[in-house]
N, C-alpha and C positions, 0 to 999 in steps of 0.2 A: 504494500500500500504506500503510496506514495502521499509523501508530507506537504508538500505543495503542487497544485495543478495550473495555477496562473490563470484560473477560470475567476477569479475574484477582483484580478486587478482593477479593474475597472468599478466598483462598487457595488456589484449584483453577486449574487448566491442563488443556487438551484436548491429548490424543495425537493422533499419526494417526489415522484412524478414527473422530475423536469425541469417545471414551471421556474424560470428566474425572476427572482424580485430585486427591489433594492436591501441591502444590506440593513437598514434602516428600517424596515419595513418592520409592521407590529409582532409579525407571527414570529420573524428572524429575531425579533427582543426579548418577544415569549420564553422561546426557546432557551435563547443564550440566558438569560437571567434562571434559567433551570438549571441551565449549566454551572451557571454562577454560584448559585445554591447549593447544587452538588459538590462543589469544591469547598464551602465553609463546612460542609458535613463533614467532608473528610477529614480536615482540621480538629472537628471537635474526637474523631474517629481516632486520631494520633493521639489523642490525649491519654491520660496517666486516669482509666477510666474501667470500668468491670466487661470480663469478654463478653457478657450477654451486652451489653450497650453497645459495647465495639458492631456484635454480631447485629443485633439491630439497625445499626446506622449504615451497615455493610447493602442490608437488605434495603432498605430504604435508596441508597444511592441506585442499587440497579434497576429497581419504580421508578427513580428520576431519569434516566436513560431511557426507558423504556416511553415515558410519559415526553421526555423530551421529543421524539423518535416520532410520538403521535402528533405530536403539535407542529412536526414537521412534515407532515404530511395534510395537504389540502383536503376536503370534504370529496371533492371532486374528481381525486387520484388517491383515493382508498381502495377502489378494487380494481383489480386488473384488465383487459380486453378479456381474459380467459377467465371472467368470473372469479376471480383466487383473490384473498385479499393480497394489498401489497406488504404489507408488515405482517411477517410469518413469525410473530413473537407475542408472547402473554400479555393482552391489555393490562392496562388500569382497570380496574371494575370493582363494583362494592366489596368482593372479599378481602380485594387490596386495602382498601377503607378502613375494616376490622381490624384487621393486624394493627393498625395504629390506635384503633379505638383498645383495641386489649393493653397494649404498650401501656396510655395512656392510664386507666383502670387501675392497671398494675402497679405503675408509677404510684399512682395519688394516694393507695391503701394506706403509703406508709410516708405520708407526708402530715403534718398537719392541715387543717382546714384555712382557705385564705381568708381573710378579716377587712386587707387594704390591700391596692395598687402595690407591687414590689418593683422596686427601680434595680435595674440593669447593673452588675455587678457582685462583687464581693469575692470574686477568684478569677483568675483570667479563660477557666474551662469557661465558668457560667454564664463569662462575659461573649465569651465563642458563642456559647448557646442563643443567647439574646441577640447577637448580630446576626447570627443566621435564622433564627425567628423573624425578626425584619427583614431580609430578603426574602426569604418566604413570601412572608408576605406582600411583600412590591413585584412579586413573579405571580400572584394570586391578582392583585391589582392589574396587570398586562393582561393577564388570559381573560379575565373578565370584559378587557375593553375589547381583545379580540374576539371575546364571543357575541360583544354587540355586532361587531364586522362580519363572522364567519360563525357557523356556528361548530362547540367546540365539544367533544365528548362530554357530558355532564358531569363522567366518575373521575375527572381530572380536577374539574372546579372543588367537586365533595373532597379529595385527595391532596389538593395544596391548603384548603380549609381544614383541614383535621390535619396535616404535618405540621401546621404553626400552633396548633394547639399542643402537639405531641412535643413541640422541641422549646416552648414554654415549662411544662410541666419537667421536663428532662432537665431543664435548667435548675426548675426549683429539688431535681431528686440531688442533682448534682452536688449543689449545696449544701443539703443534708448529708451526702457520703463525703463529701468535702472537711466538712463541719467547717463553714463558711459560713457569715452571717445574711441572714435574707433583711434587708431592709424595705422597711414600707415604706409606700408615699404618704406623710400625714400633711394636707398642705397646711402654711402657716395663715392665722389668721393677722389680718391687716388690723391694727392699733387705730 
């Protein structure tokens, strides 16, 4: 496989199917901010963290590939001349869904109950957590605006919607197995 093809010089990329867009274009943002995401995962993945988490976030990144993969692929070049789809790999679909709904379940048994708003930090794992929760979620904000445009598998929107719930919670377990402090947001009041 070859690392550069010189097919991009110019500012365009081919979808699945063919189709060239601009680089720029919403689905090729979609995408890449998946990719994006994918990569903070892995960061949190390298961390000094339990192998079931490691193991989890392993699965998790090859969902994001997979889901990248669909969002790379137009409505329109989803099945082939010959009837076959064109991605001959395991959607996204609600079972996917569960796996993080379990995670997340899991997670929370052994947490305390939240009370306040918790701000962003207290150990640089947590901190990993929390920035890749907010890409999450700005890669959930893109596909939303591409689903106004195109319309986009539905079990992807349900799927970036429960991974920022899942790497929330992963923050807060984090911090417990950390023994890290969780700090709440109590705002001040004005005098």
């Amino acid at each position: 496989m070859k690392i550069y093809t010189k097919t991009g010089d110019k500012g365009t990329t081919a979808l699945f199917g063919g189709t060239r867009v601009p680089k720029h274009h919403l689905r090729i943002e979609s995408y890449g901010t998946v990719d994006e995401l994918n990569s903070y995962i892995g960061l949190i993945r390298d961390q000094n963290i339990s192998e079931e988490q490691k193991d989890a976030l392993l699965k998790i990144q090859n969902e994001l590939f997979t889901l990248g993969a669909m969002l790379a692929t137009p409505a329109d070049k989803e099945i082939l001349k010959n009837g076959k789809e064109r991605l001959n790999i395991p959607k996204i679909q609600p079972e996917t869904v569960v796996f993080l709904e379990d995670e997340i379940d899991r997670m929370n048994e052994e947490l305390p109950p939240m009370t306040n708003f918790i701000l962003p930090g207290g150990h640089q794992t947590v901190s990993f957590c929390h920035i890749t929760r907010c890409v999450c979620r700005r890669t959930e904000r893109l596909v939303t605006q591409l689903n106004e445009e195109e319309t986009i598998n539905s079990d992807i929107l349900t799927y970036l919607n429960r991974l920022s719930d899942y790497l929330f919670v992963l923050a807060r377990k984090l911090t417990k197995d950390l023994s890290a402090k969780e700090i709440p947001w109590i705002p001040k009041k004005e005098n």
